[in-house]
C-alpha positions in Angstrom: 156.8 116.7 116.8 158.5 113.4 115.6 158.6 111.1 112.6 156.0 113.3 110.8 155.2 111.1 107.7 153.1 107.7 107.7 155.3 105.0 109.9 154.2 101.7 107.7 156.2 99.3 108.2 157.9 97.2 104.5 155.5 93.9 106.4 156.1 90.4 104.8 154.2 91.3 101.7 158.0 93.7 101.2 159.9 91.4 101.9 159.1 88.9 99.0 159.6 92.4 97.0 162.8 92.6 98.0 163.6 89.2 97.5 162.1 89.8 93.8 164.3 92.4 93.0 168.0 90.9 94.5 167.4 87.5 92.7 165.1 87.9 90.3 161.3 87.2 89.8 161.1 84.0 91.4 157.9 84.4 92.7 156.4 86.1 89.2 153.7 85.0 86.9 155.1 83.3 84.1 156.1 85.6 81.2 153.3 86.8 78.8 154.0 85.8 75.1 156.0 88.5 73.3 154.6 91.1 70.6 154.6 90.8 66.9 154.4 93.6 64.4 152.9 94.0 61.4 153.3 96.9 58.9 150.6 99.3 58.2 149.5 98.6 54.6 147.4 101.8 53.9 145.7 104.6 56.2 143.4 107.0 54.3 141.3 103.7 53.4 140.4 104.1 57.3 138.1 106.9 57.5 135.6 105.0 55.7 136.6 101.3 56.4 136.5 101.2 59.9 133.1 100.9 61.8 132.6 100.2 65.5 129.0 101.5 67.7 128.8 104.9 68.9 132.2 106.0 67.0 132.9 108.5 64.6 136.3 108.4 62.6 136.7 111.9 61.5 140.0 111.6 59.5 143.3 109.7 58.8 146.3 111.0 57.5 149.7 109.8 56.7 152.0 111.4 58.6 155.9 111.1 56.9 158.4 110.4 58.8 160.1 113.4 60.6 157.1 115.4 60.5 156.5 115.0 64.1 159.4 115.3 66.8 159.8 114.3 70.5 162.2 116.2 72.1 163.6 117.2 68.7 163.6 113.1 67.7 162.1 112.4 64.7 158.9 109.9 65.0 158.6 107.2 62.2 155.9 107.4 59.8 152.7 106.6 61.0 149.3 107.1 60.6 147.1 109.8 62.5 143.2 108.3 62.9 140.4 111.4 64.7 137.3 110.6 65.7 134.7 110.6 68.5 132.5 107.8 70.4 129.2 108.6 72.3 128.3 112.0 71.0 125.4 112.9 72.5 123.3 116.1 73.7 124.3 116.8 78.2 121.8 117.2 80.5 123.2 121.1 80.8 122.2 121.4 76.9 125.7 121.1 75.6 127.1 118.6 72.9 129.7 115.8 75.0 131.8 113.1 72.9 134.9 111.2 73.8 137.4 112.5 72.1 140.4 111.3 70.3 143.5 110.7 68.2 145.3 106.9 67.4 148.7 107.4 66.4 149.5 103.8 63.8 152.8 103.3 63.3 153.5 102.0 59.3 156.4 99.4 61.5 154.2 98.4 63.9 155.3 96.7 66.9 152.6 94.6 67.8 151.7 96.4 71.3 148.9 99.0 72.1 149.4 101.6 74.4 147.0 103.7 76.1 147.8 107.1 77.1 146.1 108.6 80.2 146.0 112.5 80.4 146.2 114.7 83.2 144.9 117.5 85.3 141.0 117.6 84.6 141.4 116.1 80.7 139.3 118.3 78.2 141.6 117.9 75.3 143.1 115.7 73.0 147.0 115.9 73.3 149.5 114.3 70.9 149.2 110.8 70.9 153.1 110.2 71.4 153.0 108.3 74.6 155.4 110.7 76.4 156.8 109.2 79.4 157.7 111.7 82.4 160.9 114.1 83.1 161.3 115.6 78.9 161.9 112.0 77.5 163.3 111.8 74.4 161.0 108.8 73.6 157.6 107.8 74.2 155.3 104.7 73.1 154.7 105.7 69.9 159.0 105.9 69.1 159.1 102.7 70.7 156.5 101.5 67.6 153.4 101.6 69.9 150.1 102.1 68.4 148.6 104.8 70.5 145.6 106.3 71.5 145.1 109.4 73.5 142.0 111.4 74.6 139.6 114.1 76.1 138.1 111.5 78.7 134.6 113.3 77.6 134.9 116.4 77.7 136.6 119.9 75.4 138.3 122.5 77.0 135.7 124.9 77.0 133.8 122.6 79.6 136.3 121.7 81.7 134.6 123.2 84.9 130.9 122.7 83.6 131.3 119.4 82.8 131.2 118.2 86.5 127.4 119.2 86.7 126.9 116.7 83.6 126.6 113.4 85.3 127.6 111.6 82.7 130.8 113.3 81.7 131.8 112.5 85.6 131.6 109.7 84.9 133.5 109.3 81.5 135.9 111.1 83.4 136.2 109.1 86.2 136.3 105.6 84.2 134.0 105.2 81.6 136.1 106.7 78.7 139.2 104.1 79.1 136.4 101.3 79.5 134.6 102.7 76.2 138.2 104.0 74.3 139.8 100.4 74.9 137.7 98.1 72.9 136.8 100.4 69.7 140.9 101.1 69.9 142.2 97.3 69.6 139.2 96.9 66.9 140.7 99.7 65.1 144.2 98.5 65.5 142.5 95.3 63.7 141.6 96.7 61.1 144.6 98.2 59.8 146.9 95.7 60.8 145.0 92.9 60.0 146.0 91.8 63.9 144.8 92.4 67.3 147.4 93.9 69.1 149.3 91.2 71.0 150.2 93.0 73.8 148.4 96.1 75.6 149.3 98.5 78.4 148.1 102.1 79.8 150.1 104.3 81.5 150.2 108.2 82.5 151.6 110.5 85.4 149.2 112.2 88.1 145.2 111.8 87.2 146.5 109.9 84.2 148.4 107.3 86.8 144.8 107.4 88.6 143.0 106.2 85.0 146.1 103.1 84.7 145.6 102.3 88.2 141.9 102.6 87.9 142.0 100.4 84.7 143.8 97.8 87.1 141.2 97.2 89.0 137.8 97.5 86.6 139.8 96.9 83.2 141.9 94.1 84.7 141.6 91.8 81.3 142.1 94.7 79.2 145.9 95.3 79.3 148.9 93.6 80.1 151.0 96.5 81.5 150.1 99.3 83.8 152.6 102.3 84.2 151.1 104.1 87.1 152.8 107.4 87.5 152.6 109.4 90.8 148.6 107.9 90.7 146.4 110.5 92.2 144.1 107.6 93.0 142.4 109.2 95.7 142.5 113.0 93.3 139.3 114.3 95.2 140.9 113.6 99.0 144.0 115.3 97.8 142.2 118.1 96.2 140.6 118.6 99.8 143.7 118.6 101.4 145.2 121.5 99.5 142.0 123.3 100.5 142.3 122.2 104.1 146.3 123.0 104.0 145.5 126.4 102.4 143.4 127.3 105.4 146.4 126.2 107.6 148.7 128.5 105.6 146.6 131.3 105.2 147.1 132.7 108.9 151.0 132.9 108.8 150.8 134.5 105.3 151.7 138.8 104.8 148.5 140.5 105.6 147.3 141.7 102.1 150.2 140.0 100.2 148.8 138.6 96.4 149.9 137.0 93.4 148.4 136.2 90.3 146.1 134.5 89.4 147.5 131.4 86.9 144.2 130.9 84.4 142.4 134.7 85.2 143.5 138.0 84.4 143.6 140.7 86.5 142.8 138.6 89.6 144.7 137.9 92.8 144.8 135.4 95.0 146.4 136.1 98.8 150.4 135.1 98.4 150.4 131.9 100.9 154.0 131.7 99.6 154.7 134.3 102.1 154.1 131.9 104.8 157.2 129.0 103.6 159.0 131.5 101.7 161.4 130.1 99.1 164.4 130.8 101.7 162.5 128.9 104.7 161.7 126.1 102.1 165.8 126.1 101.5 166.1 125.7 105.3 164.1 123.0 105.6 166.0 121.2 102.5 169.3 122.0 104.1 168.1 120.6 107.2 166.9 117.1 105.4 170.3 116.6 103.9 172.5 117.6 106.9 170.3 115.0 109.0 169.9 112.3 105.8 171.7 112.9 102.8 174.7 110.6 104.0 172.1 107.4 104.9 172.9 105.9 101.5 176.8 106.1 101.9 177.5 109.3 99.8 176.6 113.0 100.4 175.2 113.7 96.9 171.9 116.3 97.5 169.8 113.6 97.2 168.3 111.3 100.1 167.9 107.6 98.3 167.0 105.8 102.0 163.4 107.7 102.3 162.5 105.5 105.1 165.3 105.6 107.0 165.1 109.4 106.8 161.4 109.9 108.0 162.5 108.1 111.4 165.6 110.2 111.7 164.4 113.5 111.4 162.7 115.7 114.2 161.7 118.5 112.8 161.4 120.6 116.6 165.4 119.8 116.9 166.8 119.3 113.2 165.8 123.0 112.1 166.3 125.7 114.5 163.4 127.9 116.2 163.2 131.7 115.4 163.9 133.3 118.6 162.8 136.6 116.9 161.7 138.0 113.6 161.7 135.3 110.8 165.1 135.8 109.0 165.1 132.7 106.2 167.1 130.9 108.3 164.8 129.5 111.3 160.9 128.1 111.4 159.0 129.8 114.3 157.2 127.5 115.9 153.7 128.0 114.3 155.4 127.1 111.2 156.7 123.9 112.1 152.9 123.5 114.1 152.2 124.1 110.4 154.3 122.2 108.5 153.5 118.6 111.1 149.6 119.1 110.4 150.2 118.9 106.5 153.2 116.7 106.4 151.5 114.6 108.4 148.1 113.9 107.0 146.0 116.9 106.6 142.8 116.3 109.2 139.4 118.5 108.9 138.8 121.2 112.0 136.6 118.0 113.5 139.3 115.9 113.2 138.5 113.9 110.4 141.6 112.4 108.4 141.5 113.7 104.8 144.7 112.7 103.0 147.7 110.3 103.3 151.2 111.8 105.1 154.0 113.1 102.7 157.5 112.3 103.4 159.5 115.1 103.9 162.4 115.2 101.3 164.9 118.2 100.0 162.6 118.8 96.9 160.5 120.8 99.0 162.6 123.6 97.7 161.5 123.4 94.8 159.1 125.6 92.6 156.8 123.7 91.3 156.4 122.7 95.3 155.6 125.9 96.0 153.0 126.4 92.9 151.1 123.2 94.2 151.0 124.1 97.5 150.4 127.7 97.4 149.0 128.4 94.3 146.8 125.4 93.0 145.4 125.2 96.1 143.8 128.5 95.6 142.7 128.3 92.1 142.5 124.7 90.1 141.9 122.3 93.7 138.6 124.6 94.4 137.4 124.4 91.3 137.7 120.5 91.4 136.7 119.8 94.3 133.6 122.1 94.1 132.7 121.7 90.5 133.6 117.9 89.4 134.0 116.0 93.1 130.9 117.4 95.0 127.5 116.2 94.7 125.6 118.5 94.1 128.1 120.3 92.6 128.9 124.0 94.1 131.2 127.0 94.5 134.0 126.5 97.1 136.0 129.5 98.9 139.2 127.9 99.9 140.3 129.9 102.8 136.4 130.1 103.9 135.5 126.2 102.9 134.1 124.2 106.3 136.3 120.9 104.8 134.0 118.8 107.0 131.0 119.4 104.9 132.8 119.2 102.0 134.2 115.4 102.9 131.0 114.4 103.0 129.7 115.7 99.6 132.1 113.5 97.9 130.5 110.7 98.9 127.7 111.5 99.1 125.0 110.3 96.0 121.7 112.0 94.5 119.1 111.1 92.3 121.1 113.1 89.6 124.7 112.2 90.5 124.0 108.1 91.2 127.7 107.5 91.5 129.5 109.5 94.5 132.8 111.3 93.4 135.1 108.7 95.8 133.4 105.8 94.0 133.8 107.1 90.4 137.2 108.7 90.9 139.1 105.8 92.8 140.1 102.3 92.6 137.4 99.8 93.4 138.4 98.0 96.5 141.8 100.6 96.5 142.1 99.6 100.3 142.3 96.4 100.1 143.0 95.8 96.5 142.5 91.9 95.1 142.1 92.4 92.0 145.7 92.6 92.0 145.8 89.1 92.5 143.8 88.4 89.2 146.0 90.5 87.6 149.0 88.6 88.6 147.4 85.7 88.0 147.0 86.3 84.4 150.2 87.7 83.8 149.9 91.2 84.2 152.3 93.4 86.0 152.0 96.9 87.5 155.0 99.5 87.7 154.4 102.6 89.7 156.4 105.4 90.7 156.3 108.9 92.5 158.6 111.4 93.3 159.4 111.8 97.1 158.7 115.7 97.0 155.3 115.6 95.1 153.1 118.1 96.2 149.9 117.1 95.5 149.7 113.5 95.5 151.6 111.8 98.3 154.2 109.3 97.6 153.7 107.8 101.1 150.0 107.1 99.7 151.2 105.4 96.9 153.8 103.3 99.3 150.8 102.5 101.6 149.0 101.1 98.5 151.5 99.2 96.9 152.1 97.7 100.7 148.6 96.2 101.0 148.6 95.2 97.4 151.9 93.3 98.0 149.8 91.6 100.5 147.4 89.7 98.1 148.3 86.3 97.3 150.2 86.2 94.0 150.3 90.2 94.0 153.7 91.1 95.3 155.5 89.2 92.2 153.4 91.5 89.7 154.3 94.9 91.2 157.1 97.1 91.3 157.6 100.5 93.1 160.6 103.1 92.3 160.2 106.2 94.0 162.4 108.6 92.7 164.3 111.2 95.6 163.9 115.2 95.1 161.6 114.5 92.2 158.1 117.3 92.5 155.2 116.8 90.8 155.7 113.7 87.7 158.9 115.8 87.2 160.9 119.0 88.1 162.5 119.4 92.1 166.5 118.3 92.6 166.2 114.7 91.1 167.5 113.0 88.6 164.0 112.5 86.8 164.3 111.3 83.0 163.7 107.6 83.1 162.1 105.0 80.7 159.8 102.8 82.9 157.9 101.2 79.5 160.7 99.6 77.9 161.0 97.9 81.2 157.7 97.2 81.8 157.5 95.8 78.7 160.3 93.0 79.1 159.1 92.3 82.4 155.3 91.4 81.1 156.6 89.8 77.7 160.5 88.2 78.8 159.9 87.6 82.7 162.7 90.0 83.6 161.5 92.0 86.7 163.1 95.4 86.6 165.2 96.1 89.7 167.2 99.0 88.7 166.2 101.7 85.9 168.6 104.2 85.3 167.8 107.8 85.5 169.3 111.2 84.0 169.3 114.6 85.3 168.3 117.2 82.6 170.7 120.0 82.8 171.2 122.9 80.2 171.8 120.9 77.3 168.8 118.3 77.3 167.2 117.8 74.3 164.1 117.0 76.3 164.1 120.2 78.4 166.1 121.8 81.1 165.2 121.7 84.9 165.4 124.4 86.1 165.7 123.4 89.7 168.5 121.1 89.4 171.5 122.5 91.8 174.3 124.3 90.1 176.6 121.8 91.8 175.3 118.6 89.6 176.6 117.4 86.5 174.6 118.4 84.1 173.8 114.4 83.4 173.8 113.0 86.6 172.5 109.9 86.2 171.3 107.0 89.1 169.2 104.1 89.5 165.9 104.4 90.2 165.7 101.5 92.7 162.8 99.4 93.4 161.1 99.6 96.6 162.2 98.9 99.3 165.7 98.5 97.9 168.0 101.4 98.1 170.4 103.2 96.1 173.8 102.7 97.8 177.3 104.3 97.0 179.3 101.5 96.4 182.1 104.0 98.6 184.3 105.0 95.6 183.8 105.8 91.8 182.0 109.6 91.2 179.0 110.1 92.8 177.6 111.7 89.5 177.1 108.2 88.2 174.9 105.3 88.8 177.2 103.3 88.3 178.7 104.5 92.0 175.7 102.9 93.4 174.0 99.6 93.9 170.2 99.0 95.1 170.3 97.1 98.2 
C-alpha cells in the first residue's frame, strides 16, 4: 500500500499558476472597476418602499452601532431588512418560502456580498458575512451589504423538505439564483445605487452554493470565495456511509455513543476502531516522514504533495504484532485506512468519492466526529432523505452503497432533476464556464484544509487542476490549502485568515493574492479558542497560506512561530 491519495500531477495549466503567483498576474483579466459607497439615508421607509415579485419584506430596523458584535468587535450601524420570496403551499402540504435577512450598512461600501450557509440550510443565520477559523471580521465589518438565508426551507423541515421537489431544488440552486436579483434591487433602493461590485462566498455546502453560482450564476458576481466546496455533497455523503461500513467491523463489539441531535439513542462507537491514540500514531508518523519537507520541523506539513509520494503507510507506521496498544496499526487497519484515504469504492467496485491526503490533522476531533459520528447520523439522513430519488430511509452499516449510487442520479416524474445534477456544478468535470468568468473579470479563491473529513481537499485540487486548464481560467483562480486544518476550521493549523479582503483587491486592483497570512487561535482569541492546537505552539502562530502549488518554505533562520520565517516557493 503506497502513495494512498490521488497522484495528479500540477500539468501545464499549474504551471501558469505558479508563474501567477511568483511574478504577479501576468496572465489575469484586467482589473474590474473599484467599489463606491454610498450612505444609507433611511431604513424603516423600507418595509413599505421596496417591492420586487414573489417577495415579502417583513421588517427593517436600525440597528446602532455596537449592538451587534463579531468576535466581541462592534459592527457599524446598519440596517436589518426580513422578508421572504416564493411562499407557497409544498406538495407534502406544508408552507415553503426562501427565507432571509440583508444586513445595510449606513457607510456603505459599494460591494454586495452573498453569504452561503452550511450543513443542510433551514435557517436564517446572522447576516455578518463571517469568514472561517473565529474571524474577528466578516463582510458586513468590512462595509458589505449582506444577505444571508434559509435556501427554502425552516428548521423544522430540514429532513422533510427533501421529499418537496421543489425545496430540492431551492436548495440545490434556485434560492441563490432567485435571492441574487431581488437583493441588488433592494440594495437599489436604499442606496440609490446598484452595488458596484458583488461576490458570494461560504465554507463546506455553502463553498458548494459559490462554486455552484460560478458556473450557472457566472454574470451575477464578481468574486467567488469557495471554502472547502462540498461540490460533489451527495458523493461525499455516500462515502461516509460506505467508510462507516468499512469501520464498523474493527469497532468494540457493543461499544456506543451518543447520539448528536436524539436523546436517549446510540449509535455503535466506530471511534473504537482509530482510537484517538492510533489517530496520534498516524500523525506522528506524517510528521516524522514529512514535517521537515518545507525546511523547518514545525507540526505542520506545508509541501502536501511532496508528502503523499513520501509516505508508505505499510513501512512508515509500524504493524501490531499482538494486541493493539495505541502505538501500532494492525494490518486490517491500515487495509482500512488505504480503502478510505484512497477513494472510497462501493462493494462492486464502483468509485464513489475523490482520495484525501493524509495529513497530521487526522488527530484531530472534529476528524473523528466526521468520520465516526456524522457518518452515522446527519450523512444518512442526507443522503436518504434530500439526495435519493425517491427519497427513503438509509441504515448506514446495512446500506447496499451500489443501489444507493444510482438513486442519486437517477430522475422520476416527481423529482425531474436528479440529486448529482441539482447539487453540483454544471459541467464540474470539465468546467468552462471558468473561462467566461475570467473573461469578464471575475476571479475565484478557493481553499480547504488538508485534514477535512468530509469533503476532500484532493477533490478540490483535482478541480481547480482541470479548471486551470480552460483557456483564460488559470489567471482567475487561486487555491490555498491550508495544512492541519479539519473541517472549514479546528485540527493543528493555523486557521484564522481573511481570504475576502484579498479577493476583493484582486477582482477590483489586479493584485493576485499569493500569500495570505494566517493566525493560530490559542487561549486568548477573541474569535474563539482551538482546542486542538498543540501545547507546543505559540498561542499566535501565524504563516502564510500559500497559493497552490507554491509552498511555504522556512527561509532557514528567524522563529518558526512566524510567517515571516517562511516564503511561498
Amino acid at each position: 500500500m503506497t502513495n494512498i491519495p490521488g497522484k495528479l500531477t500540477f500539468g501545464a495549466a499549474s504551471m501558469v499558476l505558479l508563474s501567477a503567483c511568483a511574478h504577479g498576474p501576468a496572465n489575469d483579466a484586467p482589473a474590474l472597476a473599484a467599489a463606491r459607497g454610498a450612505t444609507l439615508q433611511q431604513c424603516e421607509i423600507l418595509a413599505s418602499r421596496f417591492s420586487a415579485a414573489n417577495t415579502v419584506i417583513e421588517s427593517a430596523v436600525s440597528v446602532g452601532a455596537g449592538e451587534l458584535k463579531q468576535a466581541g468587535q462592534p459592527i457599524a450601524a446598519h440596517c436589518l431588512v426580513m422578508g421572504q420570496m416564493h411562499a407557497r403551499q409544498g406538495t407534502d402540504g406544508q408552507t415553503y418560502a426562501i427565507g432571509f435577512e440583508m444586513r445595510l450598512p449606513k457607510d456603505w461600501a459599494g460591494r454586495f456580498y452573498y453569504q452561503a450557509n452550511g450543513g443542510l440550510d433551514g435557517s436564517v443565520k446572522t447576516a455578518d458575512g463571517a469568514l472561517p477559523g473565529g474571524q474577528l471580521t466578516g463582510a458586513l465589518k468590512q462595509g458589505f451589504a449582506v444577505i444571508s438565508s434559509d435556501a427554502g426551507h425552516t428548521g423544522k423541515q430540514t429532513v422533510p423538505f427533501g421529499a418537496e421537489p421543489q425545496a430540492r431544488l431551492d436548495y440545490g440552486y434556485q434560492a441563490v439564483a432567485k435571492l441574487t436579483p431581488m437583493a441588488k434591487a433592494l440594495i437599489a433602493s436604499a442606496y440609490g445605487k446598484a452595488p458596484d461590485r458583488s461576490y458570494i462566498g461560504g465554507c463546506s455546502n455553502g463553498g458548494r452554493h459559490a462554486m455552484v453560482a460560478a458556473s450557472r450564476l457566472t454574470d451575477a458576481y464578481d468574486g467567488y470565495l469557495v471554502g472547502a466546496p462540498g461540490y460533489q455533497l451527495p458523493l461525499a455523503a455516500l462515502a461516509q456511509i460506505r467508510s462507516a461500513q468499512i469501520w464498523a467491523p474493527l469497532a468494540m463489539p457493543g461499544a456506543t455513543v451518543p447520539h448528536p441531535m436524539v436523546p436517549n439513542v446510540k449509535l455503535p462507537d466506530l471511534g473504537s476502531a482509530f482510537t484517538s491514540a492510533e489517530r496520534t500514531t498516524l500523525s506522528q508518523a506524517l510528521l516524522t516522514r514529512c514535517d521537515a519537507l518545507d525546511g523547518a520541523k514545525d507540526g505542520l506539513i506545508h509541501d502536501v504533495q511532496a508528502c503523499q509520494r513520501s509516505f508508505k503507510l505499510d513501512t512508515d507506521v509500524a504493524t501490531c504484532e499482538g494486541a493493539r496498544n495505541g502505538q501500532c496499526l494492525t494490518a486490517d487497519q491500515k487495509l482500512a485506512i488505504g480503502q478510505i484515504f484512497g477513494g472510497v469504492h462501493t462493494p462492486a467496485g464502483k468509485r464513489i468519492y475523490s482520495p484525501f491526503p493524509l495529513d497530521a490533522g487526522v488527530s484531530g476531533d472534529n476528524w473523528a466526529t466526521w468520520k465516526f459520528v456524522n457518518a452515522l447520523a446527519l450523512d444518512p439522513l442526507a443522503a436518504g432523505a434530500v439526495f435519493s430519488a425517491p427519497p427513503g430511509r438509509v441504515d448506514p452499516v446495512k446500506d447496499d452503497t451500489d443501489a444507493r449510487l444510482a438513486l442519486f442520479s437517477a430522475t422520476t416524474d416527481v423529482y425531474k432533476e436528479s440529486a448529482l445534477a441539482l447539487m453540483t456544478p454544471p459541467g464540474h468535470e470539465n468546467p468552462a464556464y471558468m473561462g467566461a468568468l475570467a473573461q469578464r473579470g471575475g476571479k475565484l479563491i478557493a481553499f480547504h484544509g488538508v485534514s477535512d473529513p468530509i469533503f476532500s481537499a484532493e477533490d478540490t485540487r483535482a478541480w481547480v487542476e482541470r479548471a486551470g486548464q480552460i483557456p483564460g481560467a488559470s489567471g482567475a483562480i487561486r487555491y490555498f490549502p491550508v495544512p492541519g486544518m479539519n473541517h472549514c476550521s479546528g485540527g493543528p493549523a493555523t486557521d484564522q485568515f481573511d481570504l475576502l479582503g484579498p479577493l476583493v483587491k484582486w477582482v477590483e486592483e489586479g493584485v493576485a493574492p499569493q500569500a495570505v497570512l494566517a493566525t493560530a487561535r490559542g487561549a486568548a482569541n477573541a474569535g474563539g479558542a482551538n482546542e486542538a492546537l498543540p501545547a507546543n505552539w505559540s498561542a499566535n502562530r501565524t504563516r502564510p497560506l500559500c497559493a497552490y502549488p507554491t509552498v511555504a518554505t522556512y527561509n532557514g533562520q528567524g522563529s518558526i512561530e512566524s510567517a515571516s520565517s517562511f516564503t511561498c516557493r
